[in-house]
C-alpha positions as CSV (number, residue, x, y, z in Angstrom):
1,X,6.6,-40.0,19.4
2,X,6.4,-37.0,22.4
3,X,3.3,-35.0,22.3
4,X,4.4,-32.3,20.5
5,X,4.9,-34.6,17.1
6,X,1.0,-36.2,17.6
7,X,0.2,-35.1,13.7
8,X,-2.6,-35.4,12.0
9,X,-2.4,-37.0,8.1
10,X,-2.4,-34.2,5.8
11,X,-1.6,-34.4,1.8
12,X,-1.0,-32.1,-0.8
13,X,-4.1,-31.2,-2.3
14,X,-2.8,-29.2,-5.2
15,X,1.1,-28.7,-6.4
16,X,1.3,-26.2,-9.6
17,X,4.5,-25.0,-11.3
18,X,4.2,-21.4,-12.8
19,X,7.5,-19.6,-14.8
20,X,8.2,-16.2,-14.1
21,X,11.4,-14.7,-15.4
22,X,14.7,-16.6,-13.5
23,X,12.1,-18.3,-11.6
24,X,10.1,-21.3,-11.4
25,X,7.2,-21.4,-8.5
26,X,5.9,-24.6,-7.2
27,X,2.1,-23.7,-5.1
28,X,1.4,-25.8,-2.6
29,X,-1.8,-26.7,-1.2
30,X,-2.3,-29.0,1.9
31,X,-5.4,-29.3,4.8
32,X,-5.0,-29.8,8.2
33,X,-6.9,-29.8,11.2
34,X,-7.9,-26.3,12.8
35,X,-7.1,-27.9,15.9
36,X,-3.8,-30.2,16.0
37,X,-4.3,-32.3,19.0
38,X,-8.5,-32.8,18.4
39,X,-8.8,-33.1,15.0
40,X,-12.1,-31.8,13.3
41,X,-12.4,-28.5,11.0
42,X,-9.7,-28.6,8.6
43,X,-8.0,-25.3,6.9
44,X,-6.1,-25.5,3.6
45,X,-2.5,-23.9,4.2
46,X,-0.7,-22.4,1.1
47,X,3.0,-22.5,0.8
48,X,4.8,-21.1,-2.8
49,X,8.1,-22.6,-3.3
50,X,10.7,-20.5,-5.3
51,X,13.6,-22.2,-7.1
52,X,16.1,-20.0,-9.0
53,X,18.1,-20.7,-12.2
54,X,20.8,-21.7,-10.6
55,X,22.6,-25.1,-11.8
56,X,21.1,-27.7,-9.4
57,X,18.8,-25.6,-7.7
58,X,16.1,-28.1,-8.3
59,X,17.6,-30.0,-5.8
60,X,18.9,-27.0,-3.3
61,X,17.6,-27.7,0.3
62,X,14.6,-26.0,0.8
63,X,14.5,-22.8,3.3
64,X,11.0,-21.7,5.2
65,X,9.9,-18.1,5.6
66,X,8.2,-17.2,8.5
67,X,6.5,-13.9,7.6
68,X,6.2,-11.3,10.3
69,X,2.7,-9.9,11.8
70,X,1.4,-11.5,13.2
71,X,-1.7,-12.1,10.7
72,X,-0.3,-11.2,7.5
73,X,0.8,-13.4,4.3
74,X,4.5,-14.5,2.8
75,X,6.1,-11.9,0.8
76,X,4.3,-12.2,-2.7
77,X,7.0,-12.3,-5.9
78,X,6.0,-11.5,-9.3
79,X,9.3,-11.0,-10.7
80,X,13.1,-12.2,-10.3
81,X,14.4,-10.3,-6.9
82,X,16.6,-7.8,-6.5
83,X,19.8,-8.2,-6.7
84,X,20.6,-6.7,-3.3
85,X,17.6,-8.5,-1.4
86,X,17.7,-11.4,1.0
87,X,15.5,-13.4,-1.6
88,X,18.6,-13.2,-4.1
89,X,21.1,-13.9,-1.5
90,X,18.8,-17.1,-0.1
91,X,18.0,-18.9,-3.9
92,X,21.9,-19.3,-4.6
93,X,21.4,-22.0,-2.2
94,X,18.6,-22.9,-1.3
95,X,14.9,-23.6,-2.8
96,X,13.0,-20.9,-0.5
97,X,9.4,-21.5,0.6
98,X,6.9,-18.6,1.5
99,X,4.3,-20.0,4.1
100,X,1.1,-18.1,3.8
101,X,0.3,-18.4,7.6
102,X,-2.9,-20.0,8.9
103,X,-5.9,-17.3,8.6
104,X,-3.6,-15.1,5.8
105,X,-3.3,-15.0,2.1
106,X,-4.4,-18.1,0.2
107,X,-4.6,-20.1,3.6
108,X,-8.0,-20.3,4.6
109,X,-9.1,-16.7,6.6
110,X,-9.7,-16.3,9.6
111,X,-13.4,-17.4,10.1
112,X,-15.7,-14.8,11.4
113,X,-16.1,-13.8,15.3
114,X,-19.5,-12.9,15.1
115,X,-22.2,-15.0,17.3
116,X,-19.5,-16.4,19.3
117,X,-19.4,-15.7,22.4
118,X,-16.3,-13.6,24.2
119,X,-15.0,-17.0,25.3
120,X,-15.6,-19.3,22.2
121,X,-13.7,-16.2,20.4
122,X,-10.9,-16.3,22.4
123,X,-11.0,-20.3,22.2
124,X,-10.9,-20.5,18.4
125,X,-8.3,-17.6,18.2
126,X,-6.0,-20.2,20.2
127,X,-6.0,-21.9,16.7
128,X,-3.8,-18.9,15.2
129,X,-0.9,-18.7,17.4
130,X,2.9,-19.5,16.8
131,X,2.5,-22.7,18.0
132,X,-0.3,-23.9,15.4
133,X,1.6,-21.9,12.4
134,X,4.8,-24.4,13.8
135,X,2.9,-27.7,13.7
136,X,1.3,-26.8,10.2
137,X,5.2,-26.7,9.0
138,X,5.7,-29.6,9.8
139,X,2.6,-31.5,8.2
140,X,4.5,-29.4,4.8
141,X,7.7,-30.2,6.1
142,X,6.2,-34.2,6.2
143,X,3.9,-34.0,3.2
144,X,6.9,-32.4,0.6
145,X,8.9,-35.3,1.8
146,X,11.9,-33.0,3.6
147,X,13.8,-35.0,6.3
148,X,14.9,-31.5,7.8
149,X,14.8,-27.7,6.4
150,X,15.7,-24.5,7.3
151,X,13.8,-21.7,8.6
152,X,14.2,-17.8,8.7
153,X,11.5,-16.1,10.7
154,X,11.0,-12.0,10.6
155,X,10.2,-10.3,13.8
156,X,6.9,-12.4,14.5
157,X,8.4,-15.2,12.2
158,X,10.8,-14.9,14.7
159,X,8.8,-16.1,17.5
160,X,7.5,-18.8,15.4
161,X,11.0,-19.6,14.6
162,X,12.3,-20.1,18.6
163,X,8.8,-22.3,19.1
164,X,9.9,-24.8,16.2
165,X,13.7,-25.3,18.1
166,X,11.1,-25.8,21.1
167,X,8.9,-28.2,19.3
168,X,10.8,-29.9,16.2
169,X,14.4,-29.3,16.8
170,X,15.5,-32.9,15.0
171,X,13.4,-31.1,11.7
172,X,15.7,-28.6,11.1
173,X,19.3,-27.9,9.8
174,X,19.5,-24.0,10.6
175,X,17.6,-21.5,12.0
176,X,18.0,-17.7,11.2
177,X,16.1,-15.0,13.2
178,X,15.8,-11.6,11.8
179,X,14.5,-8.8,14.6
180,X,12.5,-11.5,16.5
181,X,13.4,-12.4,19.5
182,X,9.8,-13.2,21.6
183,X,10.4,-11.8,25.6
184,X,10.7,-15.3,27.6
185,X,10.2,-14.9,30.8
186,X,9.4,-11.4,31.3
187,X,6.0,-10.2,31.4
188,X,4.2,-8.0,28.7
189,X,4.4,-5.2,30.6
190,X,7.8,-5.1,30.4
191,X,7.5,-4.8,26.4
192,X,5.4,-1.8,25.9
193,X,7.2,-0.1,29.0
194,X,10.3,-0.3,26.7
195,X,9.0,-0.3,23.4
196,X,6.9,3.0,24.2
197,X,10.0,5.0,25.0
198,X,11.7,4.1,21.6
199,X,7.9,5.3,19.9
200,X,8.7,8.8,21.8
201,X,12.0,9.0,20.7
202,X,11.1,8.3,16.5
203,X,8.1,11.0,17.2
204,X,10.9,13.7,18.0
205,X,13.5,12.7,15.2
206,X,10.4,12.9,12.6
207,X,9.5,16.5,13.6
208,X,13.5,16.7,14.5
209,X,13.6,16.2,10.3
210,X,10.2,17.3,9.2
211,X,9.8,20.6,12.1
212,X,6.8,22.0,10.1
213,X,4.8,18.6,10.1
214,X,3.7,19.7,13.9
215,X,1.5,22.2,12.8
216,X,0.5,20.1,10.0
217,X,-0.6,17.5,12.1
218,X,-2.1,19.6,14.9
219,X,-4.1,21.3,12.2
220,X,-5.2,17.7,11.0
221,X,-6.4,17.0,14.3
222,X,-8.5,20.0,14.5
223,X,-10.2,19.3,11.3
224,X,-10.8,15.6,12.5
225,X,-12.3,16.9,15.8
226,X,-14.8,19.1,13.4
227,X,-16.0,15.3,12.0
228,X,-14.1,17.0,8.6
229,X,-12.6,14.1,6.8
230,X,-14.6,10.7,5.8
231,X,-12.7,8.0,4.5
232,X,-13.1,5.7,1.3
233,X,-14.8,3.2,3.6
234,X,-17.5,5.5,4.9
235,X,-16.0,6.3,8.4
236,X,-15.1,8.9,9.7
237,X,-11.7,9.7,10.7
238,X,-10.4,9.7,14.3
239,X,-7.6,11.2,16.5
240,X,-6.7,7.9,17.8
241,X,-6.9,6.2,14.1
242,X,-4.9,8.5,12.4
243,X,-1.7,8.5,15.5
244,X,-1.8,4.9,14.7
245,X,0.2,6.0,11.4
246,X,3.1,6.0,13.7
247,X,3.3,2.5,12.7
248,X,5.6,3.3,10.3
249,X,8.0,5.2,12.1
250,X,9.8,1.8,13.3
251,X,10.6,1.5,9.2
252,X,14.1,3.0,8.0
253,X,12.1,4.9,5.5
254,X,9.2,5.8,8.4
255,X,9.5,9.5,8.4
256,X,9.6,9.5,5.1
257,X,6.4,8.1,4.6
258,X,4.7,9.4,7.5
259,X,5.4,13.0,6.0
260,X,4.4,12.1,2.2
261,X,0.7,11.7,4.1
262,X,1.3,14.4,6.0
263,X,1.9,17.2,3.6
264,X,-0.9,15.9,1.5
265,X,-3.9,18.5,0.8
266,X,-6.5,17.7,3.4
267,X,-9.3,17.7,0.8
268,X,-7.5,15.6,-1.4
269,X,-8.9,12.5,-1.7
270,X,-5.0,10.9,-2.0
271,X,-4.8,12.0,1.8
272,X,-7.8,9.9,2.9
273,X,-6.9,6.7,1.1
274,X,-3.4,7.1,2.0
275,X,-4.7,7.0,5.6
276,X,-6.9,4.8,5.1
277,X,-4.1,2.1,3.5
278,X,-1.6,3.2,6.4
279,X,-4.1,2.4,9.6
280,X,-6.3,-0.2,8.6
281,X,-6.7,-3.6,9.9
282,X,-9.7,-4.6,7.8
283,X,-7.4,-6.5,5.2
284,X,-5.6,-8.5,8.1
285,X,-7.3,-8.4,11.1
286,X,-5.8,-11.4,12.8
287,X,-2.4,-8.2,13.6
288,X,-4.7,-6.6,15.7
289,X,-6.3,-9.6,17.5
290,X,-3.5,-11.1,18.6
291,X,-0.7,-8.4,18.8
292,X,-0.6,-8.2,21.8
293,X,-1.3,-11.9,23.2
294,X,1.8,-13.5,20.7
295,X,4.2,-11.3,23.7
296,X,3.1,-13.2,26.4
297,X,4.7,-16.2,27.9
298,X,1.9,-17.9,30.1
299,X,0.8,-15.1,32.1
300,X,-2.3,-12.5,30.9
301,X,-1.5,-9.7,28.8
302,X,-4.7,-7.5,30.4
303,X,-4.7,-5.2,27.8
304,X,-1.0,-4.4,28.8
305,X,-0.7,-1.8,25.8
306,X,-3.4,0.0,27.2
307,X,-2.4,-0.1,31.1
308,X,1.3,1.0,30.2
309,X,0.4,4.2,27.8
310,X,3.1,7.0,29.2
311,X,1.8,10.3,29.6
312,X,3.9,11.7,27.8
313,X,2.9,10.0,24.3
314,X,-0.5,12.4,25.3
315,X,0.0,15.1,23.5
316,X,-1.8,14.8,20.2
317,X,1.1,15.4,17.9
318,X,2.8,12.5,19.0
319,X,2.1,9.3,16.9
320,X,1.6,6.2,18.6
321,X,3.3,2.7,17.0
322,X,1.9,-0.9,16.6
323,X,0.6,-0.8,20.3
């Protein structure tokens, strides 16, 4: 047995099955060691398997979700999916399991940073990469009895995805990647450089759609420079908080929601919790810990997001994206 297979014992701690209509969900509960290759501190890692109403789907082979993020739980389903989704398309054949990642959902959190010091912090946040979300698959993989699966990763599911054909290729029958393809062999730079340009270009087809947003949003600006608008949690709102909305402009629907926060009354208090709910990282804060570090590939990252900002993105009606 290499290295990359030295696994700790794990069992499941809990297995309950819940009906929902066309569905039946099996919850999974197993611990494992925080560290794989020391041992020690264990986490409990929740998995919810899905099995439709198909005949035989009992016995369909089972197909891993690798959620994207990085830092945020498995897609939560409370009701037979739609007909048109890759959830629906995926249970006429297989059993599908959502893995609530290390640190997210009903997986133990992330533990808190405080009294660490800057290097323990960055130490323990080794714990939470691709590589440890990988090797916990495989102690569910082990512990549900599956001699191989499939896995479908979403843009960071897709980097865990191309680590398990690197660590575990003999566990698994397919692999499906979905927008997630991690940049091997090229530096981090090299992302943001590229990734920047395509933020520039969704700014100007949002006002391209929406032309009378750009006052709207200057005008927001001026009213946030004037310490005008607290939000739900107490803070104040800032310039560089509220560009972060451009999140959403990589989403087919982006503009769309950008400018439904937008157009909102300033003084209503829809438009602060909308902002709020649109640029926090509270809920998951692993996303903005390790964003930036689950692009590199052995080299330092230096704050490469920050190093790389284009001038042009200056001007403060432009919206700036998940950097």
């Amino acid at each position: 047995m290499n290295d990359n297979r030295r696994l700790s014992q794990t069992q499941t701690t809990r297995a309950v099955r819940r009906r929902i209509p066309e569905l039946t969900l099996v919850e999974h509960e197993l611990s494992v060691p925080l560290d794989h290759d020391a041992g020690g501190d264990e986490l409990t890692i929740f998995a919810r398997e899905l099995v439709g109403d198909a005949p035989g789907a009992e016995d369909f082979p089972l197909l891993v979700f690798f959620q994207g993020g990085p830092g945020h739980e498995a897609t939560r389903v409370h009701s037979a999916p739609a007909t048109r989704s890759w959830l629906h398309r995926a249970l006429r054949e297989y059993r599908v399991l959502l893995l609530d990642q290390r640190g997210t959902g009903r997986s133990t959190p992330v533990g808190r940073l405080e009294g660490r010091s800057p290097a323990e912090q960055a130490a323990y946040l080794t714990h939470f990469r691709a590589d440890s979300i990988v090797r916990d698959a495989e102690l569910v993989r082990e512990a549900l009895g599956a001699d191989r699966w499939s896995v479908l990763g979403q843009s960071f599911g897709g980097f865990c995805v191309l680590s398990y054909l690197s660590m575990f290729p003999e566990s698994l029958r397919e692999a499906f990647v979905c927008g997630g393809l991690p940049p091997i062999g090229r530096p981090t730079d090299d992302v943001y450089e590229r990734t920047y340009r395509r933020v520039l270009g969704r700014c100007h087809r949002y006002y391209e759609r929406y032309p009378d947003d750009r006052d709207r949003v200057l005008a927001i600006h001026d009213r946030i420079a004037n310490g005008g608008i607290v939000l739900p949690t107490g803070e104040e709102l800032t310039s560089r908080r509220f560009r972060q909305l451009g999140s959403t402009l990589g989403m087919s629907d982006g503009a769309e929601r950008l400018h439904a926060i937008v157009e909102l009354d300033l003084d209503s208090p829809a438009f602060a919790h909308d902002v709020t709910e649109g640029s926090d990282f509270a809920r998951n804060p692993l996303y903005a810990i390790v964003h930036e570090a689950c692009y590199a590939d052995g080299g330092v990252t230096a704050w490469s997001a920050a190093r790389t900002f284009p001038p042009e993105l200056a001007a403060p009606e432009l919206f700036t994206g998940e950097h």
